[in-house]
C-alpha positions in Angstrom: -86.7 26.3 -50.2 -90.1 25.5 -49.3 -91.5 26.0 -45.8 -93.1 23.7 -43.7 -97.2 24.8 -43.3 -97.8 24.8 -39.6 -99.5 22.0 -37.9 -102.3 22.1 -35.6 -101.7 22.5 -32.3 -104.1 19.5 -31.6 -101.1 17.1 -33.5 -98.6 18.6 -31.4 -97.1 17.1 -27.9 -96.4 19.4 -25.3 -92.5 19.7 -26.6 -94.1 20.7 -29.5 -93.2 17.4 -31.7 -95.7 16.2 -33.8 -98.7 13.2 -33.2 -100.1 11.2 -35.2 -103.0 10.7 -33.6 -105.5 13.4 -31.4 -103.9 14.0 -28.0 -107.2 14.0 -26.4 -110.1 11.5 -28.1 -112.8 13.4 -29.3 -115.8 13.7 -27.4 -118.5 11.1 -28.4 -122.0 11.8 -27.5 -123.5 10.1 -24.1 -125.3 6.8 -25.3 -124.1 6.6 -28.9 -122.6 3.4 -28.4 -125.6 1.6 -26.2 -128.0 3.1 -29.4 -125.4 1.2 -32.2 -125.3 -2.3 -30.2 -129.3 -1.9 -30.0 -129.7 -1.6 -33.4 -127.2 -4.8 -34.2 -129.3 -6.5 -32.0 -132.5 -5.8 -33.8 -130.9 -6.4 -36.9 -129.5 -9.8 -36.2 -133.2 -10.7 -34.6 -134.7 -9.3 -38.2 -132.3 -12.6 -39.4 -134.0 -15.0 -36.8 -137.1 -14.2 -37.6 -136.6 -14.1 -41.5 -134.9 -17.5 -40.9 -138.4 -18.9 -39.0 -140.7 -17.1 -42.3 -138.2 -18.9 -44.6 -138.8 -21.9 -42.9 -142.6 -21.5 -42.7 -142.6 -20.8 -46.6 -141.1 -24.3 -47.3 -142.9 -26.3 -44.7 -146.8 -24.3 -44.2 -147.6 -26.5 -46.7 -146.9 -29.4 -45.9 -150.0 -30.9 -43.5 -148.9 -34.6 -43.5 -152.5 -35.8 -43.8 -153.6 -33.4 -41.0 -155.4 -30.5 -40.1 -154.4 -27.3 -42.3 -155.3 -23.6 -41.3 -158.8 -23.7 -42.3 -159.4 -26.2 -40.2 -157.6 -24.2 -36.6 -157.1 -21.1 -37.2 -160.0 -18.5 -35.5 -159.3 -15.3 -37.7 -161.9 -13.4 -35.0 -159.6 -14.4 -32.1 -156.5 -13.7 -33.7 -157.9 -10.1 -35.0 -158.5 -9.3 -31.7 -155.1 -10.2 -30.8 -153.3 -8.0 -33.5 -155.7 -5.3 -31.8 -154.1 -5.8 -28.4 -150.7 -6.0 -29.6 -151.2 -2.6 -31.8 -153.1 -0.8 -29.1 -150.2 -1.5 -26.8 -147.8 -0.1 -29.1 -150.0 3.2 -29.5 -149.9 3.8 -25.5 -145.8 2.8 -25.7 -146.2 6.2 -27.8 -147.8 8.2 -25.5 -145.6 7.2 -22.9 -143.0 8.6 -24.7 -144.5 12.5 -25.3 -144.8 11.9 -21.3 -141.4 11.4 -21.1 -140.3 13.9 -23.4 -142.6 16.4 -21.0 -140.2 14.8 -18.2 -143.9 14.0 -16.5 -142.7 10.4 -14.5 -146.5 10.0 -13.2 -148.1 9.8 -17.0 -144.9 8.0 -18.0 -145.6 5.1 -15.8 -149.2 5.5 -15.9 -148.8 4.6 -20.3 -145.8 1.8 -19.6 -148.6 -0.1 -17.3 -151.4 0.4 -19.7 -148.5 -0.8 -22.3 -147.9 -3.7 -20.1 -151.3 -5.1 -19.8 -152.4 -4.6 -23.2 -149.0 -7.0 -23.7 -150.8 -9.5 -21.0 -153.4 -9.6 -22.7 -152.0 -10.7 -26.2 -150.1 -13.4 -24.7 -153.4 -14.4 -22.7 -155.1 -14.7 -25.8 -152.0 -16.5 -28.0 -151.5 -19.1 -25.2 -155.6 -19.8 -25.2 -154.8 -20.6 -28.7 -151.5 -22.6 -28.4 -153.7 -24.9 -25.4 -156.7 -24.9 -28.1 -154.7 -26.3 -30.7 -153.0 -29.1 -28.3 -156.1 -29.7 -27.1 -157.9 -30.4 -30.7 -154.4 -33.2 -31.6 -153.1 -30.0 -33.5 -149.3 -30.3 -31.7 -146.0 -29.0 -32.8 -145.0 -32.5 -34.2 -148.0 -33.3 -35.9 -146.8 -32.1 -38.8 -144.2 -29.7 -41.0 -147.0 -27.1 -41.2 -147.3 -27.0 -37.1 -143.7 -27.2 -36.3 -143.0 -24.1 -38.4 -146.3 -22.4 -36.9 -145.4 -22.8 -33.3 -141.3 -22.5 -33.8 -142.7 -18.8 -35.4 -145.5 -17.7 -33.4 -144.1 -19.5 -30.1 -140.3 -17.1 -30.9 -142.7 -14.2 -31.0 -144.7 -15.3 -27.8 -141.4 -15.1 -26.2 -139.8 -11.5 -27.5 -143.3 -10.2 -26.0 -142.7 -11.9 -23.0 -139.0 -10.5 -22.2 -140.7 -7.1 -23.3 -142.7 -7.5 -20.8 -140.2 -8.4 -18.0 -137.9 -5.6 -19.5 -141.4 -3.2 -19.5 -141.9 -4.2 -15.4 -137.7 -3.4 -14.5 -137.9 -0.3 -16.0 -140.9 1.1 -14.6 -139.1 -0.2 -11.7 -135.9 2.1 -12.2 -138.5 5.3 -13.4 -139.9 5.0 -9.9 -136.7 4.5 -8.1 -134.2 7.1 -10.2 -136.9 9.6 -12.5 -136.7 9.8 -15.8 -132.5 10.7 -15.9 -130.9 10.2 -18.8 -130.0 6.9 -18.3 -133.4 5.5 -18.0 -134.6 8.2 -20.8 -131.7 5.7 -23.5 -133.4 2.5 -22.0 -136.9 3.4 -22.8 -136.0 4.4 -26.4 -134.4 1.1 -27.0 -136.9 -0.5 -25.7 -139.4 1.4 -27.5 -137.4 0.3 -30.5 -137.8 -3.5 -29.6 -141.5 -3.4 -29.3 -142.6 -1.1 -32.2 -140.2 -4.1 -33.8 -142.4 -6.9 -32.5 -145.4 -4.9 -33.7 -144.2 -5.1 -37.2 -143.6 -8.6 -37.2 -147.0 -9.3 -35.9 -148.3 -7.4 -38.6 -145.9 -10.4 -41.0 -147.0 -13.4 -39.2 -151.2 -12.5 -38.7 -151.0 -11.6 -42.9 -148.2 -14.5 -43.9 -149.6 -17.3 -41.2 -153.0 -16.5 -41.0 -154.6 -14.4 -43.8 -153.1 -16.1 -46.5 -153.2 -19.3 -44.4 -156.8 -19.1 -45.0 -156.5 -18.5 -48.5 -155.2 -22.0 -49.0 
C-alpha cells in the first residue's frame, strides 16, 4: 500500500486538513504594485504618442498650399530647447544620488533646478506656438499644422503636469523627508520625465530635422 508523502505544514489548517491555497498570502514587497500600474501607464502613453507620430507621418506632408517647415521652423530656437529639456533631465539625475544619500537639502535643491530648466522649455515652446499664430501658421491651416501642434502641443502638456507633479512633491519632501513613500513617487516620476526626454529626442529629429530635409 502506498503512503501518503507529507504535506506542508503551510497547506494545512489548524485541524490539520489540507488547503488548497496558502493560509497566509505571501508577503509582496512594499510599492511593487504602485511600480506595475506606473509602468502601464507609460506604456499606454508610448500608444498615444505613437498614435500622434502615425498621424504626423500621413499628414506632415500635406501643406494645403501653405507654409511648410522650411518656411517656420527656427532649428537654433528649437536646439536650444532640446538643451533645456535634456539639461533638466541630467539634474532630475542628480537629484536622485541625493536621494539615495538620504540628503533632503540637495534633493530639493536638484528638483528646483529640474523645475526651472522645465519652465524654461515650455517658455521657449509657447514663444514658438504664439510665433507661429502670429505669422497665419494656425492649427487649422493645414494637415501638416494640425498634426504639428496635436504632437508638440500633447508634449507641451506631459511637461506641464511634470511640472505640477515636480512642485507637489517637493512639497511633500519638505513636509514628510525623504520616507519611503515619497522615495516610490520620485522614481516614478523620474520614470515619466526621462520618458518625455526621449520623446523629445523623436519629435526635434522626426518634426524638425527631417522637417527641414523636405
Amino acid at each position: 500500500m502506498a503512503t501518503r508523502s507529507a504535506i506542508d505544514p503551510a497547506f494545512l489548517d489548524n485541524d490539520g486538513n489540507p488547503l488548497f491555497h496558502l493560509g497566509e498570502d505571501p508577503h509582496h514587497p512594499e510599492g511593487s504594485s504602485t511600480a506595475l500600474g506606473f509602468w502601464i501607464y507609460l506604456m499606454s502613453d508610448c500608444l498615444i504618442f505613437a498614435c500622434l507620430f502615425a498621424i504626423y507621418a500621413v499628414l506632415g506632408g500635406n501643406y494645403a498650399a501653405g507654409p511648410g517647415p522650411r518656411d517656420l521652423f527656427d532649428l537654433n530656437l528649437v536646439a536650444l530647447n532640446t538643451a533645456m529639456l535634456l539639461f533638466s533631465s541630467i539634474t532630475y539625475g542628480f537629484a536622485m544620488l541625493a536621494m539615495e544619500k538620504d540628503k533632503v537639502g540637495p534633493t530639493q535643491a536638484w528638483l528646483a533646478i529640474t523645475g526651472l530648466f522645465g519652465l524654461a522649455f515650455l517658455s521657449i515652446e509657447l514663444y514658438e506656438f504664439a510665433h507661429l499664430i502670429h505669422e497665419g501658421a494656425t492649427p487649422q491651416r493645414s494637415g501638416f499644422l494640425s498634426a504639428f501642434f496635436a504632437l508638440v502641443g500633447t508634449h507641451g502638456l506631459h511637461v506641464t503636469f511634470g511640472i505640477i507633479w515636480l512642485v507637489t512633491l517637493m512639497v511633500q519632501v519638505g513636509q514628510k523627508g525623504l520616507i519611503a513613500a515619497n522615495q516610490r513617487r520620485l522614481m516614478c516620476l523620474s520614470m515619466f520625465w526621462h520618458f518625455l526626454d526621449v520623446i523629445w529626442i523623436g519629435v526635434f529629429t522626426f518634426v524638425y530635422l527631417m522637417g527641414m530635409l523636405r
